[in-house]
Biotite code that builds the C-alpha atoms (Angstrom):
import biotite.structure as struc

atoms = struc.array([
    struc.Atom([192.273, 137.570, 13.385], chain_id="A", res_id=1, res_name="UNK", atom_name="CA", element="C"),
    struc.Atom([191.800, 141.105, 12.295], chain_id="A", res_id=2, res_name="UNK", atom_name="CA", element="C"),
    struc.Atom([190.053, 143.577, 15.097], chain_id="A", res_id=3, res_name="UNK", atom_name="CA", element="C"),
    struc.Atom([189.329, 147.525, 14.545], chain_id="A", res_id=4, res_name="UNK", atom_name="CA", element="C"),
    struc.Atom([189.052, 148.934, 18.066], chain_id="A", res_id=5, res_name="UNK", atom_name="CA", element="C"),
    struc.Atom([187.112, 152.057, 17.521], chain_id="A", res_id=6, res_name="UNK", atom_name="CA", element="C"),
    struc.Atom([186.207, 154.860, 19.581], chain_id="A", res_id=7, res_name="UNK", atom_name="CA", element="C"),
    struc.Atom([186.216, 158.724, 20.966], chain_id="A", res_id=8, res_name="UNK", atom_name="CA", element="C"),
    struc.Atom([189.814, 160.023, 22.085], chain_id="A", res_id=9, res_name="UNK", atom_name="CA", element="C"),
    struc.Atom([190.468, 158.352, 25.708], chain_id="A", res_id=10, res_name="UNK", atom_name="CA", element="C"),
    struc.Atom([187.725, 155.741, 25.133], chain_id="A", res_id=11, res_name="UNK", atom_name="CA", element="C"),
    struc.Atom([190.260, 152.702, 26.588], chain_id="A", res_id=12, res_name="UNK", atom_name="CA", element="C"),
    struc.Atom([191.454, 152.219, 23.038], chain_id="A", res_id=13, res_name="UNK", atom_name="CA", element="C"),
    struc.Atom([195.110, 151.480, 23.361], chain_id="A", res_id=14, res_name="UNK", atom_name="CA", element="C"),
    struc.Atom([194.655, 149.816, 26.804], chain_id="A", res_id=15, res_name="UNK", atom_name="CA", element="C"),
    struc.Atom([192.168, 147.373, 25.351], chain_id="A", res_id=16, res_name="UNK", atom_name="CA", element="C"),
    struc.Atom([194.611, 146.494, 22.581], chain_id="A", res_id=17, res_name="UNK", atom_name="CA", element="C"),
    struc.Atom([197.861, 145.907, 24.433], chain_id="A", res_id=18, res_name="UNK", atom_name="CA", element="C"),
    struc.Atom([195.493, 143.411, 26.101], chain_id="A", res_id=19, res_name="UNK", atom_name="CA", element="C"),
    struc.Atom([193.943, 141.854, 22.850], chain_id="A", res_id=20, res_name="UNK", atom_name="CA", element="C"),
    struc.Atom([197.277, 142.115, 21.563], chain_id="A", res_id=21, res_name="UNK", atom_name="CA", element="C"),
    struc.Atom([198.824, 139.302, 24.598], chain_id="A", res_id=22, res_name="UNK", atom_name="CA", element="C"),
    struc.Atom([195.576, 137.466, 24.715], chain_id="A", res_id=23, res_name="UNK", atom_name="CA", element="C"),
    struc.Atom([195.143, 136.668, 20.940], chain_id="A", res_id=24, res_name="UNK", atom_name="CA", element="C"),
    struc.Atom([198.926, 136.805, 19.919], chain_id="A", res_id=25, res_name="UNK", atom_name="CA", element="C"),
    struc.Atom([198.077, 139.359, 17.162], chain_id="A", res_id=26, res_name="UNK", atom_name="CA", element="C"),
    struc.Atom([200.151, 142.340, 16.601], chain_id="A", res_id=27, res_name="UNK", atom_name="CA", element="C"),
    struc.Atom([198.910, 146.275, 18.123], chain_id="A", res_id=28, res_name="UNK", atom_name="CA", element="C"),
    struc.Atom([199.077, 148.727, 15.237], chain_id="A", res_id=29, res_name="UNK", atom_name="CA", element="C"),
    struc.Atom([197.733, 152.283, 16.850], chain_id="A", res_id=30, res_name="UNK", atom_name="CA", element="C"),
    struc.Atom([197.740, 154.765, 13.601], chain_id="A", res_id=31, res_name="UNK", atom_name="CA", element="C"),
    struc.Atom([197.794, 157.822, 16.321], chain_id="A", res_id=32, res_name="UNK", atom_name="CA", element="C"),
    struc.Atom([200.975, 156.820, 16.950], chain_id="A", res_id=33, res_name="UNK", atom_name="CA", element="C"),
    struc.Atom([202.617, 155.735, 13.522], chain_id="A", res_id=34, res_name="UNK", atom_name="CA", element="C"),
    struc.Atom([201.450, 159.165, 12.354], chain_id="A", res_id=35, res_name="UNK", atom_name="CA", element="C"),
    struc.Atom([202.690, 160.866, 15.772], chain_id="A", res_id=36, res_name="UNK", atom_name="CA", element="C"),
    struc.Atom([206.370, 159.300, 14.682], chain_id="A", res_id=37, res_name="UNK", atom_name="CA", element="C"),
    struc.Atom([206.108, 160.392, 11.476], chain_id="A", res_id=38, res_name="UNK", atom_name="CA", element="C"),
    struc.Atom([204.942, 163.673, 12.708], chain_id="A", res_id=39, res_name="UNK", atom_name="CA", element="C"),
    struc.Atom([208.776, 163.603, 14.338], chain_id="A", res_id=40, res_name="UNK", atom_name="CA", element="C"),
    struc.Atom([210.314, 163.578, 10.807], chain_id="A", res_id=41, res_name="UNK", atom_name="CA", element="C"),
    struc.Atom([212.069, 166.785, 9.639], chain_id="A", res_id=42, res_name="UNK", atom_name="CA", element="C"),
    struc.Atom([210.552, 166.566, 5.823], chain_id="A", res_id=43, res_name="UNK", atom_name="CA", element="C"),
    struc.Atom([207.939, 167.630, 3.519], chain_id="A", res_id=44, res_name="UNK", atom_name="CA", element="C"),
    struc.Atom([205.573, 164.655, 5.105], chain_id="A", res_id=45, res_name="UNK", atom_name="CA", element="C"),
    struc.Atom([206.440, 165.377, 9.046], chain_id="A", res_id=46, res_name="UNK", atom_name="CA", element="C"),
    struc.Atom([205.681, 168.994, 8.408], chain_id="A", res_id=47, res_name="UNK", atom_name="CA", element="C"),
    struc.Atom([202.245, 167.771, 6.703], chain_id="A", res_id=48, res_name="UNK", atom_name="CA", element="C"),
    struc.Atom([201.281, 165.763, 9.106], chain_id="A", res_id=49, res_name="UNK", atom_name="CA", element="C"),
    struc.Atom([201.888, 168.111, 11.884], chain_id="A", res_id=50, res_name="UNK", atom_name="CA", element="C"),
    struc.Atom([199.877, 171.053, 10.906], chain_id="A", res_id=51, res_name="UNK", atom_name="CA", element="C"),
    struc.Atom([197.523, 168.346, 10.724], chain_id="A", res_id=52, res_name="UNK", atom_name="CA", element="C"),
    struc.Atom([197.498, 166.549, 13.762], chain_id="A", res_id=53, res_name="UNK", atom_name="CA", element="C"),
    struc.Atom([198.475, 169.778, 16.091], chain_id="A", res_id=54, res_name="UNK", atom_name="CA", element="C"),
    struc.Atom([195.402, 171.316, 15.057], chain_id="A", res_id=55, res_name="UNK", atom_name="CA", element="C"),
    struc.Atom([193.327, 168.401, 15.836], chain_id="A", res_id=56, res_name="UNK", atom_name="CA", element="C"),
    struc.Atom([192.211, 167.576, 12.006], chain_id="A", res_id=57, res_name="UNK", atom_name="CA", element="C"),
    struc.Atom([191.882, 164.111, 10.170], chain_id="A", res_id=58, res_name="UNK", atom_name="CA", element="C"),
    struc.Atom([194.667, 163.460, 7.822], chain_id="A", res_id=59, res_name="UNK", atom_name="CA", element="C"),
    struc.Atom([192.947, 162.625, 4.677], chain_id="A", res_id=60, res_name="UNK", atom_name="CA", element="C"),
    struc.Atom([191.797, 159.473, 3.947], chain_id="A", res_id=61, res_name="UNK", atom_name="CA", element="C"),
    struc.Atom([193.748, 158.692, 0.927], chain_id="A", res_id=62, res_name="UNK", atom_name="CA", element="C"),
    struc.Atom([196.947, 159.722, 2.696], chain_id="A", res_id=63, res_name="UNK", atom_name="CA", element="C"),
    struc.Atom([195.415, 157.449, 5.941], chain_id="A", res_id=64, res_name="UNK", atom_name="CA", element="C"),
    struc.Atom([194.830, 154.494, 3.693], chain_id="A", res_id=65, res_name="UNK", atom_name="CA", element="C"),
    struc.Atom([198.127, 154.630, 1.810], chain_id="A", res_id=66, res_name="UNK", atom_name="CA", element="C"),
    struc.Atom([200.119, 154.613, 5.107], chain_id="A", res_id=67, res_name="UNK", atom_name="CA", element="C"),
    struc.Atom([197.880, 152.151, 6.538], chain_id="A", res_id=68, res_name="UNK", atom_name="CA", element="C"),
    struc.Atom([198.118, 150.089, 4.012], chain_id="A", res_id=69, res_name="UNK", atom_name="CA", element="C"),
    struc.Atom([201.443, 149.953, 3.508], chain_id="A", res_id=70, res_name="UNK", atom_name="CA", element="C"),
    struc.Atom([202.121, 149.245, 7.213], chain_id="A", res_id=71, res_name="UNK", atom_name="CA", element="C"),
    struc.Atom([200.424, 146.123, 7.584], chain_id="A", res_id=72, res_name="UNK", atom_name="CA", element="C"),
    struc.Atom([202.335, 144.862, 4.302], chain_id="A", res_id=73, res_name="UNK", atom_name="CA", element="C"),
    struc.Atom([204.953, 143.926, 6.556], chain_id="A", res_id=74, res_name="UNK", atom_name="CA", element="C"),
    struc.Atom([205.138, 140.003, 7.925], chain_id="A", res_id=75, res_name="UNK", atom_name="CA", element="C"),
    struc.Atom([204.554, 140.742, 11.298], chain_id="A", res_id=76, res_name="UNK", atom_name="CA", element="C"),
    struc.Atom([200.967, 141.351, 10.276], chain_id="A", res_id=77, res_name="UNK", atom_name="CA", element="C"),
    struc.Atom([200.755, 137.972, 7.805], chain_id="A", res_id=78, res_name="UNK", atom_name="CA", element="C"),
    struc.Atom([198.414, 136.620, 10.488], chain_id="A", res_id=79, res_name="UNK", atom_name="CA", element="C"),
    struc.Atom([196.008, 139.309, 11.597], chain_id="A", res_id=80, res_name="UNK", atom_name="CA", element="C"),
    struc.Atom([196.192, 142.262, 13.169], chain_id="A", res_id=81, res_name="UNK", atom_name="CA", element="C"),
    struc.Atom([194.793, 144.890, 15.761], chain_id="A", res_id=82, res_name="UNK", atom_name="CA", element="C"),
    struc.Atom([193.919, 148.137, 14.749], chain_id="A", res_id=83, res_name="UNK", atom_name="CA", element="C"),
    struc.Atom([193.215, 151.299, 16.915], chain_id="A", res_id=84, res_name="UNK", atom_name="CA", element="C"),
    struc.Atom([191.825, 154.720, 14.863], chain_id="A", res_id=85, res_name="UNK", atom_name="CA", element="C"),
    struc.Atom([191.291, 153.355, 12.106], chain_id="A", res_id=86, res_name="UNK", atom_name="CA", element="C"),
    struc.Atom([189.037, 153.432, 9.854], chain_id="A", res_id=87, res_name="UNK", atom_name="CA", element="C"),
    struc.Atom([187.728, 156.812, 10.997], chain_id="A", res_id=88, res_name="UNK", atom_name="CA", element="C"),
    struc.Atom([185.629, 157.617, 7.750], chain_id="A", res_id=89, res_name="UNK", atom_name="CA", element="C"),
    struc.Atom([182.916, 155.688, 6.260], chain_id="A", res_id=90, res_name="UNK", atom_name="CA", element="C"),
    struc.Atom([185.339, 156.173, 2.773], chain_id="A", res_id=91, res_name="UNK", atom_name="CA", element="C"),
    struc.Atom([188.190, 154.758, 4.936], chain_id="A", res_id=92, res_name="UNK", atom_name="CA", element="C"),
    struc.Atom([186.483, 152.059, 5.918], chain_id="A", res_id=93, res_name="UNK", atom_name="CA", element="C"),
    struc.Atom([184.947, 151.139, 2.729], chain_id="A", res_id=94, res_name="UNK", atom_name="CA", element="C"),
    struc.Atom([187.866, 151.298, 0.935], chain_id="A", res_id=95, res_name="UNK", atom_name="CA", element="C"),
    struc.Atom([190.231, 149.470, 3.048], chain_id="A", res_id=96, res_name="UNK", atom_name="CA", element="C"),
    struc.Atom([191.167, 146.021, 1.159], chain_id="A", res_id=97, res_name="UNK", atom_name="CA", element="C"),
    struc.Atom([193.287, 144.724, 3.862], chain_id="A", res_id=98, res_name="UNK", atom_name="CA", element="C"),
    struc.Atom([190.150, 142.945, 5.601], chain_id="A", res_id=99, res_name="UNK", atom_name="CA", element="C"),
    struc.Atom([188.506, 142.845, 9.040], chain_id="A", res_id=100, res_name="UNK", atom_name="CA", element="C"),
    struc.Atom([186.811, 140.413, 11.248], chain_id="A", res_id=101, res_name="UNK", atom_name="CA", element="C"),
    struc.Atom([185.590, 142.506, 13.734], chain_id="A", res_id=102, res_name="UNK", atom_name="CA", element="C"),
    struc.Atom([185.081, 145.429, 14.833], chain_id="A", res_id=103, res_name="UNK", atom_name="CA", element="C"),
    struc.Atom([185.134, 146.511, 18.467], chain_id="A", res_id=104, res_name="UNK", atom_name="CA", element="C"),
    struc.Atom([183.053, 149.652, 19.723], chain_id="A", res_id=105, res_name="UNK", atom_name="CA", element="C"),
    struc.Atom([184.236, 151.022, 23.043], chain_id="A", res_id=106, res_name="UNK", atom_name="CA", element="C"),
    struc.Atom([181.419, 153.457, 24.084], chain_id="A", res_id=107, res_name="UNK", atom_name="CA", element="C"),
    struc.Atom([182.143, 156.158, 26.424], chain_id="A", res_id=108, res_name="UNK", atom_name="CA", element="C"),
    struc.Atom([180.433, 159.628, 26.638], chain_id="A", res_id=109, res_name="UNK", atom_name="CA", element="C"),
    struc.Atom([182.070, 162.638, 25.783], chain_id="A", res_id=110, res_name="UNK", atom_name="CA", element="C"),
    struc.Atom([182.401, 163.889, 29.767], chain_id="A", res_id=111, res_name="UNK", atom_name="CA", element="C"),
    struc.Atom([184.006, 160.269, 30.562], chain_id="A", res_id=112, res_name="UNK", atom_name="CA", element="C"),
    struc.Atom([186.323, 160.693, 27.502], chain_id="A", res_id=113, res_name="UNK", atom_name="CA", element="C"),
    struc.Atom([187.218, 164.133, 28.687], chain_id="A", res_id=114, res_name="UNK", atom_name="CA", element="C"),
    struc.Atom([187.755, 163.003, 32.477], chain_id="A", res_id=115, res_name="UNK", atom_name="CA", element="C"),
    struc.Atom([190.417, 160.148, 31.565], chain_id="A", res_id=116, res_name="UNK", atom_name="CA", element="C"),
    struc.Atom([192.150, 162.533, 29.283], chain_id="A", res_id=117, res_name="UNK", atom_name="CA", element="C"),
    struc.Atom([192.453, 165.223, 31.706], chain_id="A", res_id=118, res_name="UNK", atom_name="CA", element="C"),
    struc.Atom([194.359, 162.776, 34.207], chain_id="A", res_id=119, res_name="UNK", atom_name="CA", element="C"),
    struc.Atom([197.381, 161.171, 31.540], chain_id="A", res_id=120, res_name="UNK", atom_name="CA", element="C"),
    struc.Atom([200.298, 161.877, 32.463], chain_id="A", res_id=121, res_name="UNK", atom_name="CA", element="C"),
    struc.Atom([201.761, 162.727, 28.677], chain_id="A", res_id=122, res_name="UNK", atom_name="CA", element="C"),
    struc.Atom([201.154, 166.171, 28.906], chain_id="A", res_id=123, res_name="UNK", atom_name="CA", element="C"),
    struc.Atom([204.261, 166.713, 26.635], chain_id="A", res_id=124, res_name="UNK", atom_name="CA", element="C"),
    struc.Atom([202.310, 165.744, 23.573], chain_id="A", res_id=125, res_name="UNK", atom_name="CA", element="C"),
    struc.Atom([201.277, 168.488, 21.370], chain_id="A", res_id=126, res_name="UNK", atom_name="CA", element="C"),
    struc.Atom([198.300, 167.021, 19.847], chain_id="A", res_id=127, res_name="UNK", atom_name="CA", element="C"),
    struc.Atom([196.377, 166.867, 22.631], chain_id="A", res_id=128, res_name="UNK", atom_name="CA", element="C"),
    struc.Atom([195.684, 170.303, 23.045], chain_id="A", res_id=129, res_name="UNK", atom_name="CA", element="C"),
    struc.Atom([192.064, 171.215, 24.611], chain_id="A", res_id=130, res_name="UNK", atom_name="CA", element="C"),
    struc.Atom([191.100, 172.980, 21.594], chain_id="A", res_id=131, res_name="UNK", atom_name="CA", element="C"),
    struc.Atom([192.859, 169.985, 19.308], chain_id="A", res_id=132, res_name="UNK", atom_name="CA", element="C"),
    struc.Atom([190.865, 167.254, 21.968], chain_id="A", res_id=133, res_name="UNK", atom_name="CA", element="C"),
    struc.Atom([187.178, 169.343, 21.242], chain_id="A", res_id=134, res_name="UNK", atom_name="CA", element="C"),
    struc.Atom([188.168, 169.338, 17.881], chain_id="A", res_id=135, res_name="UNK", atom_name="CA", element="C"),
    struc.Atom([188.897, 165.792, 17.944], chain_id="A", res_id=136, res_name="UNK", atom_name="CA", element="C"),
    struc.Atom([185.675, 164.951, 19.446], chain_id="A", res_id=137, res_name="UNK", atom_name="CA", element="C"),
    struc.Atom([183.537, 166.608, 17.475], chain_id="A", res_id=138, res_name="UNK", atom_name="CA", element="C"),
    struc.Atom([184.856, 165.130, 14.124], chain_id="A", res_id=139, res_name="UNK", atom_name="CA", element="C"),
    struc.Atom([184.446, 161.396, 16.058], chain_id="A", res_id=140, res_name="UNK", atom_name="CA", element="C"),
    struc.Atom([180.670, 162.513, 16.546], chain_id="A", res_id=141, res_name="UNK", atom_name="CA", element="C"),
    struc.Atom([180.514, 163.859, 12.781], chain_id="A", res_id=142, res_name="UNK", atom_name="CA", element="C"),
    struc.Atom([182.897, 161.135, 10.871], chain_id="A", res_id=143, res_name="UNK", atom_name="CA", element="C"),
    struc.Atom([183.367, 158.189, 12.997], chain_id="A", res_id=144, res_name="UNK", atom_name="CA", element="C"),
    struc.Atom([180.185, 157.426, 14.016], chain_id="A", res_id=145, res_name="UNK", atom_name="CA", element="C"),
    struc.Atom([178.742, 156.658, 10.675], chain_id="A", res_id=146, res_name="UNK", atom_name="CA", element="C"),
    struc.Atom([181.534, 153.932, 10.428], chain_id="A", res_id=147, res_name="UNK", atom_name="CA", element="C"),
    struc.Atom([180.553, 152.440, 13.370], chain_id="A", res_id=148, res_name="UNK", atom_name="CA", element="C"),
    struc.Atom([176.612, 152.487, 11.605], chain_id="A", res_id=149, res_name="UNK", atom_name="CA", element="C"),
    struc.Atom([178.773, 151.079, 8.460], chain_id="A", res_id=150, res_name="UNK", atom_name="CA", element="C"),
    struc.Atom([179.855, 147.548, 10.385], chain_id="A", res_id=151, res_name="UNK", atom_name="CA", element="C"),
    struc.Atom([176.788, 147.334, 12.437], chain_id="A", res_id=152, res_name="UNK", atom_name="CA", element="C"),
    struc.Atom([174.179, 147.237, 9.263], chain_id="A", res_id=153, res_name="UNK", atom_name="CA", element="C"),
    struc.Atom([177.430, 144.520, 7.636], chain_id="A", res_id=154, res_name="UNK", atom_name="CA", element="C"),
    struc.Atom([177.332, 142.737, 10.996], chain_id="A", res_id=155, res_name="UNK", atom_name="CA", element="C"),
    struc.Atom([181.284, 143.163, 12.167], chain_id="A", res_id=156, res_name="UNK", atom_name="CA", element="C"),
    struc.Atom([180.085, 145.430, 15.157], chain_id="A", res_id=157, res_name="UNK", atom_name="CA", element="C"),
    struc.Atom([180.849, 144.403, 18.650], chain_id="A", res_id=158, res_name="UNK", atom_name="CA", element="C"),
    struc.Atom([179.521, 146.938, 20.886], chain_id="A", res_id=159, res_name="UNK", atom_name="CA", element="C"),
    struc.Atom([181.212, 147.555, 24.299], chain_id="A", res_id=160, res_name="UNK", atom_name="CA", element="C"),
    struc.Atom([180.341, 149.789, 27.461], chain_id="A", res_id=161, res_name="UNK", atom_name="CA", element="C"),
    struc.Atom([183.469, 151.424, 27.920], chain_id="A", res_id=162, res_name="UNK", atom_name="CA", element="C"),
    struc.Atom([182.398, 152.359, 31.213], chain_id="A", res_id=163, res_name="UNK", atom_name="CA", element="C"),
    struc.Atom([183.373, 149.923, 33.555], chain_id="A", res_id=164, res_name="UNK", atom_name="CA", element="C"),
    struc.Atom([187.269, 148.543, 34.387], chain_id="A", res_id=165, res_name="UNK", atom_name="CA", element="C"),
    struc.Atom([189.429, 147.546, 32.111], chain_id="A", res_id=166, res_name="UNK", atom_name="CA", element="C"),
    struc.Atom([188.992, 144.167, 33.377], chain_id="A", res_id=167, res_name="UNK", atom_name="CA", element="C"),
    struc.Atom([185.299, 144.295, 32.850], chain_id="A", res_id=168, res_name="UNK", atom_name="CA", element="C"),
    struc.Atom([185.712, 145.338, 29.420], chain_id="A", res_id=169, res_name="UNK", atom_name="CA", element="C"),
    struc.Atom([188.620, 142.839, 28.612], chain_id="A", res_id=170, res_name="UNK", atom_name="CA", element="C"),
    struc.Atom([186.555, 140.464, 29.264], chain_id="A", res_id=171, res_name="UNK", atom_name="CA", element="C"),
    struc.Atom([183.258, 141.590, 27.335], chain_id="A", res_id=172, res_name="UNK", atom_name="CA", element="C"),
    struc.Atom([185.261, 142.061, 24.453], chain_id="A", res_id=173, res_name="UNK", atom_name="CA", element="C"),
    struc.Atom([187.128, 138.568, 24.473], chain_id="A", res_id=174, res_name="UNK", atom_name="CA", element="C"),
    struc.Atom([183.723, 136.801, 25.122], chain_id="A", res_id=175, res_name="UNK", atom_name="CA", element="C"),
    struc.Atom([182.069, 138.616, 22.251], chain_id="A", res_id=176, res_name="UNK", atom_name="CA", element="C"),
    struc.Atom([185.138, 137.876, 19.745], chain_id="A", res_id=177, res_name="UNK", atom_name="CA", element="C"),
    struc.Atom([185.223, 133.997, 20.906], chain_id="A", res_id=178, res_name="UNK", atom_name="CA", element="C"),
    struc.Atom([181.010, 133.817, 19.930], chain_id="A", res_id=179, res_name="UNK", atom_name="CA", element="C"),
    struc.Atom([181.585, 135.544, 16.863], chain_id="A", res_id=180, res_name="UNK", atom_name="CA", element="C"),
    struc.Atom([184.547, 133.018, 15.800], chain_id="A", res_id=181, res_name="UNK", atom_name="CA", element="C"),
    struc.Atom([182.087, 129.870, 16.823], chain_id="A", res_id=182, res_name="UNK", atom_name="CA", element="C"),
])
């Protein structure tokens, strides 16, 4: 099984698929973070990435699908995965070869998105900035939503109200994925 989890910065993302992850015995790749460890690196690609990130732009899509791509290469992801930001471009997401079954919308409004970011505790990370979060948000609004018109017209959109509790939504989503598998 291969899931996209897709929505604005605090949307329940990563919550939703540590969940997905235990309930369908699929593997949780979240790019934010494989690019927030490479961001760590002290090289020519760390130092790209964070100007990047810190500023609260895209990395761009060739460089996304590359590292994408090359990450679920490894076994561990032979038999499906779970994917959280990504893809965030239409171009992304049509040029991704690595397939996808569904695609999960988790939709929150920007104050709700705002609210549940103001109260993490990981203050410490440096990409999450308020200017880098509006930033964030208004590229979702600009870039990402068009993918999310890109797998509704193909018919891979599952469309969640983010919300509600977790519970609420864990269960939405798994109900929704078990009708679209038959």
């Amino acid at each position: 099984m291969k899931i996209v989890l897709i929505g604005i910065q605090g949307s329940g993302k990563s919550t939703q698929g540590d969940l997905l992850q235990k309930k369908f015995n699929v593997p949780y790749l979240a790019t934010g973070q494989i690019f927030r460890e490479m961001a760590k690196a002290e090289n020519e690609t760390g130092e790209y990435i964070r100007k990047i990130m810190y500023a609260g732009y895209l990395i761009p899509d060739e460089k996304v699908l590359e590292i994408v791509s090359e990450y679920l290469e490894k076994p561990e992801y032979d038999n499906g995965y779970i994917l959280d930001g990504f893809p965030r471009t239409v171009r992304q997401a049509a040029e991704f070869k690595n397939g996808i079954d569904f695609v999960v919308y988790l939709k929150v409004s920007d104050k709700e998105a705002l609210h549940r970011i103001s109260l993490r505790n990981d203050k410490a990370r440096k990409d999450e900035s308020d200017e880098a979060i509006k930033r964030r948000i208004e590229l979702f609004h600009k870039e990402t939503e068009p993918v999310i018109e890109y797998y509704r017209e193909k018919g891979q959109l599952v469309e969640v109200d983010g919300e509600r509790t977790i519970e609420e939504i864990h269960q939405e989503i798994s109900e929704k994925i078990k009708a679209h598998n038959g």
